[in-house]
KEKE-3310 file (N, C-alpha, C; in steps of 0.2 Angstrom, whole numbers, plus 5000, padded with zeros to 4 digits):
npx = (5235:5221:5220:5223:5210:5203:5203:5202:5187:5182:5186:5179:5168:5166:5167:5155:5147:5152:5148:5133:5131:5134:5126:5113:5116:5114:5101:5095:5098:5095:5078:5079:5084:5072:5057:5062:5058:5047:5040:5046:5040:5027:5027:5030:5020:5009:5012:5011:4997:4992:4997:4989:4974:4977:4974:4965:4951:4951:4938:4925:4921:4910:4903:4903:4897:4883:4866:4858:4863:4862:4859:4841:4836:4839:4847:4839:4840:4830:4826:4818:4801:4786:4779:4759:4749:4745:4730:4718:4709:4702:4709:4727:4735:4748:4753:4763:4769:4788:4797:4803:4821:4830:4842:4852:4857:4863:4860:4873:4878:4881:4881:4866:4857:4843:4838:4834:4840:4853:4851:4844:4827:4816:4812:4803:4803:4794:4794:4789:4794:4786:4774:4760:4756:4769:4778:4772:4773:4787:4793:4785:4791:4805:4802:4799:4809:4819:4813:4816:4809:4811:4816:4829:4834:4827:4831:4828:4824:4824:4815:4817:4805:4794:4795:4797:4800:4794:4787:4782:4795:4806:4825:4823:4836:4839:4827:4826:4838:4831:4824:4831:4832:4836:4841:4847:4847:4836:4838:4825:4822:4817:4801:4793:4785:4783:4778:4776:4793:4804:4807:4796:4785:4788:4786:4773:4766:4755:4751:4758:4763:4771:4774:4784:4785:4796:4800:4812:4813:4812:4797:4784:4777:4770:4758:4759:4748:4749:4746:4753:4749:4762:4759:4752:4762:4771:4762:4761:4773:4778:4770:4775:4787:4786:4779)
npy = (5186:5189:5195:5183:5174:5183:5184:5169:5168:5176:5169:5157:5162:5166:5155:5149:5160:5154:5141:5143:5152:5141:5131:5139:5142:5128:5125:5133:5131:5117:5120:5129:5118:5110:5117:5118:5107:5104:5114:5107:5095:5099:5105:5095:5086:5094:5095:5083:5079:5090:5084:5070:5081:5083:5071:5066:5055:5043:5047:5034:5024:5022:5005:5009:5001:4996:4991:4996:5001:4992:4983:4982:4977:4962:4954:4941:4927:4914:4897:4885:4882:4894:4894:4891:4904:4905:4899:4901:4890:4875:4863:4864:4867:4868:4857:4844:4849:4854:4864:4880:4882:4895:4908:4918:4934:4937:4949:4955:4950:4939:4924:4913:4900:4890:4875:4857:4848:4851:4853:4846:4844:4856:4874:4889:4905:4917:4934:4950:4965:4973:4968:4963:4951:4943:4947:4942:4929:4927:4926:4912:4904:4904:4901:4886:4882:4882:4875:4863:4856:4859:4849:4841:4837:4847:4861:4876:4891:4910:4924:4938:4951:4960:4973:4989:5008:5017:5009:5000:4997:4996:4998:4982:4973:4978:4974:4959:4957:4964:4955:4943:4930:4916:4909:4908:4920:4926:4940:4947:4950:4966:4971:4982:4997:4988:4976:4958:4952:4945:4932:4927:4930:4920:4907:4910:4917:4925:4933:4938:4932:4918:4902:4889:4872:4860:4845:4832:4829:4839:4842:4853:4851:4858:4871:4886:4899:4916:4918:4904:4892:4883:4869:4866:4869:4861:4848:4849:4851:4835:4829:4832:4829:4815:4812)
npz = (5179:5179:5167:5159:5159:5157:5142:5141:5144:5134:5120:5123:5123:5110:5102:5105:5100:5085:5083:5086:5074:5065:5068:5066:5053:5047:5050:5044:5027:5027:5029:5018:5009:5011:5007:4992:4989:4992:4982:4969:4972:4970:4959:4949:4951:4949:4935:4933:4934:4924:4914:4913:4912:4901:4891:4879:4874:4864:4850:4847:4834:4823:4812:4794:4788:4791:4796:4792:4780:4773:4756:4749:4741:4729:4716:4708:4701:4692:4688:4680:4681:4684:4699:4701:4709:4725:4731:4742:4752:4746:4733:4731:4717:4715:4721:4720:4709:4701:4710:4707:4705:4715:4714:4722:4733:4750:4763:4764:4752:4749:4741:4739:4736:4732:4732:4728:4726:4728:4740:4748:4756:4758:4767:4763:4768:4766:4770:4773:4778:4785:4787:4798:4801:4799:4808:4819:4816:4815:4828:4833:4824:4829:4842:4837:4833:4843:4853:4848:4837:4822:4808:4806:4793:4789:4778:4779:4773:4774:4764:4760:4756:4744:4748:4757:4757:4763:4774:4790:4799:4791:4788:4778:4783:4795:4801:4801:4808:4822:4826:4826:4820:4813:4803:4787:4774:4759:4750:4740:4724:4721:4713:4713:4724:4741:4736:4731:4724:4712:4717:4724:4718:4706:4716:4720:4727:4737:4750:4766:4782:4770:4767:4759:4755:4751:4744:4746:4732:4726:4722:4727:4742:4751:4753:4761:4768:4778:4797:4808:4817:4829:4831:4821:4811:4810:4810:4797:4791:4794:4788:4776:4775:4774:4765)
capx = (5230:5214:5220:5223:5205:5197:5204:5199:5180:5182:5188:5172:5160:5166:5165:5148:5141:5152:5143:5127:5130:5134:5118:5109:5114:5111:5094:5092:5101:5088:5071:5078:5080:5063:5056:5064:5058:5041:5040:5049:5034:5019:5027:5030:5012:5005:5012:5009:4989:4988:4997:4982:4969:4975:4971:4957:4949:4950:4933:4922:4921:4904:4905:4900:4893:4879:4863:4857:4865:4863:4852:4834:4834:4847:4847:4837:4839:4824:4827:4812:4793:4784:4773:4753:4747:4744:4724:4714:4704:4702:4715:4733:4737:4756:4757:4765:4774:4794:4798:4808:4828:4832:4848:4853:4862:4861:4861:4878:4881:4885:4877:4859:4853:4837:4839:4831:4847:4859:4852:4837:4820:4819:4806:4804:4795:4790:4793:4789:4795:4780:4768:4759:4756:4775:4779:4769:4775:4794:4794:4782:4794:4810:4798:4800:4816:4822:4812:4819:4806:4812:4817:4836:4836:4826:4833:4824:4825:4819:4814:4815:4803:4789:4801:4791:4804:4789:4783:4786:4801:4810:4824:4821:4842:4838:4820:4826:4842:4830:4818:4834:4831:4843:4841:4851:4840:4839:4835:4824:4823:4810:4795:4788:4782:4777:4772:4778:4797:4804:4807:4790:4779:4790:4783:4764:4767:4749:4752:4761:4771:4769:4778:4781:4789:4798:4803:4820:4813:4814:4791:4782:4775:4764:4761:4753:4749:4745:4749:4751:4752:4766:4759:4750:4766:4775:4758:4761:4781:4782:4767:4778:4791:4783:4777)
capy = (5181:5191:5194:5175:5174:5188:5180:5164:5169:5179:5163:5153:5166:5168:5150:5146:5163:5152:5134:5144:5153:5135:5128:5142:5140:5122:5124:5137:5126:5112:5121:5129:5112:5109:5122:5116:5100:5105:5117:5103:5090:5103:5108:5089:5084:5098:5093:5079:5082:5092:5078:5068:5082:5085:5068:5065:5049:5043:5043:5027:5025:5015:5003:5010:4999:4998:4985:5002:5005:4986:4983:4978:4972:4960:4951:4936:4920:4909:4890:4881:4884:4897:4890:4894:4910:4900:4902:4901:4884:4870:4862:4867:4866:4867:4851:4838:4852:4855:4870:4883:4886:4901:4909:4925:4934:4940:4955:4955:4949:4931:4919:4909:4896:4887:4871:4853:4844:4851:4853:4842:4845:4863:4878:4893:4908:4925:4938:4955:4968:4980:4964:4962:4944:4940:4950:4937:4922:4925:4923:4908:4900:4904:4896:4881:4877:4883:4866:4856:4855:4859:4843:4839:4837:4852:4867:4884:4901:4916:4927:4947:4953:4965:4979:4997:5010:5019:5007:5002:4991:4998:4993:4975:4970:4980:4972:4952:4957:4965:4950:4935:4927:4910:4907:4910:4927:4929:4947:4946:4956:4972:4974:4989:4997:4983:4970:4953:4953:4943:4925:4926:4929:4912:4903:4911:4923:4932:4935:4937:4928:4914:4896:4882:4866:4857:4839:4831:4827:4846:4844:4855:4846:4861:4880:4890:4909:4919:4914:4898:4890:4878:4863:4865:4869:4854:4841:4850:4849:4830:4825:4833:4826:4808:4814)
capz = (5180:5179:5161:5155:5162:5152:5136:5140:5143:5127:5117:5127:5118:5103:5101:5108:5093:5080:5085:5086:5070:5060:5068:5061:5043:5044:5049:5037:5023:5030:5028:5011:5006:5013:5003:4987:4988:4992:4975:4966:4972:4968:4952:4947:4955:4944:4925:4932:4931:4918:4908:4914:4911:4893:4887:4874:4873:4855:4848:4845:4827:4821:4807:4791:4784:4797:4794:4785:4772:4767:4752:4751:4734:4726:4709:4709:4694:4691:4684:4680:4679:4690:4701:4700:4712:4729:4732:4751:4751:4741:4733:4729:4710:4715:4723:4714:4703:4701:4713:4704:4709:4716:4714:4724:4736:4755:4766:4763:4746:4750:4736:4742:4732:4737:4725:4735:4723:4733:4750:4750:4756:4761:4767:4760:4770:4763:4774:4774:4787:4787:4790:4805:4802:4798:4814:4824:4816:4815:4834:4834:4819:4832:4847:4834:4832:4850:4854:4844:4832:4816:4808:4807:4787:4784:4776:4781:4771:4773:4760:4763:4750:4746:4753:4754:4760:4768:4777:4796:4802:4786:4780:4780:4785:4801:4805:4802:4815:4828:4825:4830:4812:4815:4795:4779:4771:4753:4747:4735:4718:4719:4708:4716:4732:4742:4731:4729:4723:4711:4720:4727:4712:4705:4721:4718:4734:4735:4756:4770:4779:4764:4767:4752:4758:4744:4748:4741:4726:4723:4722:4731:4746:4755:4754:4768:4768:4786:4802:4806:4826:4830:4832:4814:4805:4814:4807:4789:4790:4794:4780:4770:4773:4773:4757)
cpx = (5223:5214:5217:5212:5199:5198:5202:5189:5179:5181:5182:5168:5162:5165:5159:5145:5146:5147:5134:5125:5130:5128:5114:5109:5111:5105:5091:5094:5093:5082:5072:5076:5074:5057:5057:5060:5049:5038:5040:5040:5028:5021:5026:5022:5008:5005:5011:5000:4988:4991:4989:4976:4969:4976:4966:4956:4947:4941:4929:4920:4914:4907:4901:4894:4889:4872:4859:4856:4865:4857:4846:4830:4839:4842:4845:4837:4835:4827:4823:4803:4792:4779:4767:4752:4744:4734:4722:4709:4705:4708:4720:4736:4743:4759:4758:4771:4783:4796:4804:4816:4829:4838:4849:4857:4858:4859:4868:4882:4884:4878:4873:4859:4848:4836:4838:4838:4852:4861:4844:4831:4823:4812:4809:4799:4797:4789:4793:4791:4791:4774:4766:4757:4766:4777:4776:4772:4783:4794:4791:4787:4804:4810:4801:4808:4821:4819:4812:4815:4807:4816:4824:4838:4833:4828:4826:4829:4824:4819:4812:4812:4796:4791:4796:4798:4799:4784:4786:4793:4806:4817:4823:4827:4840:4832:4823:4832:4838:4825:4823:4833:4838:4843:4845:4844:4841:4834:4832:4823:4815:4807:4794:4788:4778:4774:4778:4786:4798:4803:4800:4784:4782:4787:4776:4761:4760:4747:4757:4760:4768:4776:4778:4787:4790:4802:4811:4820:4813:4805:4789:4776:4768:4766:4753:4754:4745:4748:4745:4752:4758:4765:4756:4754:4770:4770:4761:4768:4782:4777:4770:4783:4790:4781:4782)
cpy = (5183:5194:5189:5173:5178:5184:5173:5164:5172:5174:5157:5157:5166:5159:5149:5151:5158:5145:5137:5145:5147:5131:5132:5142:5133:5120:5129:5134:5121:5115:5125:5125:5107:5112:5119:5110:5099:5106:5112:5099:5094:5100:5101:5086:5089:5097:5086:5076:5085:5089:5074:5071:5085:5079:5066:5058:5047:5043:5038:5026:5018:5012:5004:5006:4994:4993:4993:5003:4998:4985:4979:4975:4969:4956:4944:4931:4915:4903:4886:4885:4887:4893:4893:4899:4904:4905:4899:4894:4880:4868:4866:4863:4865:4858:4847:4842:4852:4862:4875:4884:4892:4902:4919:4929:4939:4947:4958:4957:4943:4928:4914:4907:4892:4883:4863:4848:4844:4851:4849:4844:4853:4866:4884:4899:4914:4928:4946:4961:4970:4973:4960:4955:4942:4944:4946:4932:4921:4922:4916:4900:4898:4899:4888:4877:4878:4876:4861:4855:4854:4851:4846:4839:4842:4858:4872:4892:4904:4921:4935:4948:4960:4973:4985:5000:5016:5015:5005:4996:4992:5000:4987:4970:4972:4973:4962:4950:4959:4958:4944:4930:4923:4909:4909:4918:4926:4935:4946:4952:4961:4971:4981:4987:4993:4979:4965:4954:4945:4934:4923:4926:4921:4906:4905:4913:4926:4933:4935:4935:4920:4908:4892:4879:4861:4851:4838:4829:4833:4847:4848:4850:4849:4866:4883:4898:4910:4915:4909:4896:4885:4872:4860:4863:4862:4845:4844:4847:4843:4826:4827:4831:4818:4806:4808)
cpz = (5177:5170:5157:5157:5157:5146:5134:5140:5136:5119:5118:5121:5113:5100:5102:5101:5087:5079:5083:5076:5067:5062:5066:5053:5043:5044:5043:5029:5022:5028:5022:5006:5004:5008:4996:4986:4987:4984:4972:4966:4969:4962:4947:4947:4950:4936:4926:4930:4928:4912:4907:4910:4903:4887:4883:4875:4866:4854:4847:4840:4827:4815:4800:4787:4790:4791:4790:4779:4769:4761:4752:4745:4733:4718:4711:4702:4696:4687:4686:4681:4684:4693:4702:4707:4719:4730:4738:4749:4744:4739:4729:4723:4710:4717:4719:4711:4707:4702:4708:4708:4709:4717:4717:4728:4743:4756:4763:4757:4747:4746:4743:4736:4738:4731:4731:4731:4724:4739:4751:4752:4761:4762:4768:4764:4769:4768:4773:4778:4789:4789:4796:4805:4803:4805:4820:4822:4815:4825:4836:4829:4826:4839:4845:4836:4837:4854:4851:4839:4824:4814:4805:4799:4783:4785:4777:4778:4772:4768:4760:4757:4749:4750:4751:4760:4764:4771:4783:4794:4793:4789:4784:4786:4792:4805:4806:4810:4820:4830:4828:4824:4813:4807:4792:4777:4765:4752:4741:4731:4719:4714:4708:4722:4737:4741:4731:4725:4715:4711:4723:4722:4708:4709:4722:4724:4734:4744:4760:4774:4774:4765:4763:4757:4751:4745:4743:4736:4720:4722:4728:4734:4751:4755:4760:4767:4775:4792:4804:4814:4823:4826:4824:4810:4806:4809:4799:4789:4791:4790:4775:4769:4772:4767:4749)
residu = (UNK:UNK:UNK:UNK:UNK:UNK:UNK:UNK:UNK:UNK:UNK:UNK:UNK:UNK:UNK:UNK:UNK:UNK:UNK:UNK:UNK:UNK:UNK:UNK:UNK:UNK:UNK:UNK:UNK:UNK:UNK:UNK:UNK:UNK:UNK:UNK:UNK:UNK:UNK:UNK:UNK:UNK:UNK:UNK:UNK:UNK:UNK:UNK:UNK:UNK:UNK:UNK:UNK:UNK:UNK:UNK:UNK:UNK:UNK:UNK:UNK:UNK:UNK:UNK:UNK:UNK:UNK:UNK:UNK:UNK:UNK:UNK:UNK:UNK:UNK:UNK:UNK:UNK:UNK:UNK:UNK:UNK:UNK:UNK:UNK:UNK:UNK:UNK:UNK:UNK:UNK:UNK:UNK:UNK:UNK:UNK:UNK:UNK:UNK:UNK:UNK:UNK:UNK:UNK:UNK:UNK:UNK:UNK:UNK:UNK:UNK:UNK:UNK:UNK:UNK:UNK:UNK:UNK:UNK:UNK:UNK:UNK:UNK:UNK:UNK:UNK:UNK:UNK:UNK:UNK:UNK:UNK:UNK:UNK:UNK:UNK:UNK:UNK:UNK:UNK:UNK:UNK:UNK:UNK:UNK:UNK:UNK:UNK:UNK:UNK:UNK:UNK:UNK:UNK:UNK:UNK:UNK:UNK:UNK:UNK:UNK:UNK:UNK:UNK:UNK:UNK:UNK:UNK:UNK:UNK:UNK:UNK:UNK:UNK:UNK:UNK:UNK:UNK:UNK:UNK:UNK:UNK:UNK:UNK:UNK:UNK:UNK:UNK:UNK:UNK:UNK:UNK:UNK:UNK:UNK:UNK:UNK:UNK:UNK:UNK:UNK:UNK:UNK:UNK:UNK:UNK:UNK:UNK:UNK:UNK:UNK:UNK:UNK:UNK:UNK:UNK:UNK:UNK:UNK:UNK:UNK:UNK:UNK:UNK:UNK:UNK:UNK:UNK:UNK:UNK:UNK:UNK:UNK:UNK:UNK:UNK:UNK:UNK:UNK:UNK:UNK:UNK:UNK)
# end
């Protein structure tokens, strides 16, 4: 009896270290797992971020051809008689006359004509960059036609001209874009440093900024040099067009 006794306590113990033993692996299984899993997540969590930190950002490429590098003379064609040198007081020897056609090309190189037979009564204004008048009166010309002033059938161009490569607000393509210039532009053809261009010695240019108004009949109707106020250019622009 005290045999079968011992053998059965025997059989109890050995059982209870087996059960412990297999709950010792599986918790040891368990927090290997744990472990693993851990590592796994860093190591994944780390190529994860240094994918991230070894992305470049493409560079932002400008556009070469930048208001810079555009040119500040082009080729100008004359058709018809030059008009006389405009002179300060008294009367103007132009009026009456048959304004020249101009034929040229932008900032760009996109054709400009300034002809009143295919775009009717039109004004023409001389502008220089380096000049401190023309510098006052682009803003007061922008003034204009931001209140409706500008009449509805007149054409407006403006004429980059007298170009000086040392002088300020150089080159010109830049100074018309910082300036807001709503117009058509024609470059006109160099002479020299700072002097009158070809399109503007044609129109009897002898200042800055310099306006001719040409009615539809293609005559010169009125020319102004210097700065001009509003309300003047407004009485000149609808005698002339009345003209």
């Amino acid at each position: 009896m005290a045999n079968r006794q011992r053998a059965e306590a025997r059989r109890k113990a050995q059982a209870k270290v087996a059960r412990q033993s297999g709950e010792g692996g599986s918790r040891a299984v368990m927090w290997i797992a744990l472990v693993v899993v851990v590592v796994l997540g860093g190591g994944i969590a780390f190529f994860a971020t240094r994918g991230d930190d070894d992305k470049t950002v493409a560079p932002q490429t400008t556009d070469s051809n930048s208001l810079a590098d555009l040119p500040d003379s082009q080729p100008v064609t004359i058709t018809g008689e030059p008009l006389p040198a405009y002179q300060q007081g008294g009367t103007d020897e132009a009026i009456g006359l048959t304004a020249p056609v101009l034929e040229g090309l932008d900032f760009q190189g996109d054709a400009v004509t300034i002809d009143a037979a295919k775009d009717g009564p039109y004004m023409v204004v001389f502008l220089a960059h380096w000049c401190v008048h023309c510098n006052a009166e682009v803003p007061r010309l922008l003034d204009w036609r931001k209140q409706g002033g500008v009449p509805q059938e007149l054409k407006v161009v403006g004429v980059a001209t007298a170009v000086s490569a040392n002088a300020p607000n150089y080159p010109p393509a830049e100074w018309f874009s910082n300036k807001g210039w709503a117009w058509p532009v024609l470059v006109d053809q160099a002479t020299g440093d700072g002097v009158a261009g070809t399109a503007a010695v044609a129109y009897g240019a002898t200042g800055w900024p310099y306006i001719v108004i040409v009615g539809a009949d293609g005559k010169v109707k009125a020319r102004v040099s210097g700065e001009i106020e509003i309300s003047d250019l407004q009485t000149i622009v609808d005698a002339a067009l009345a003209a």
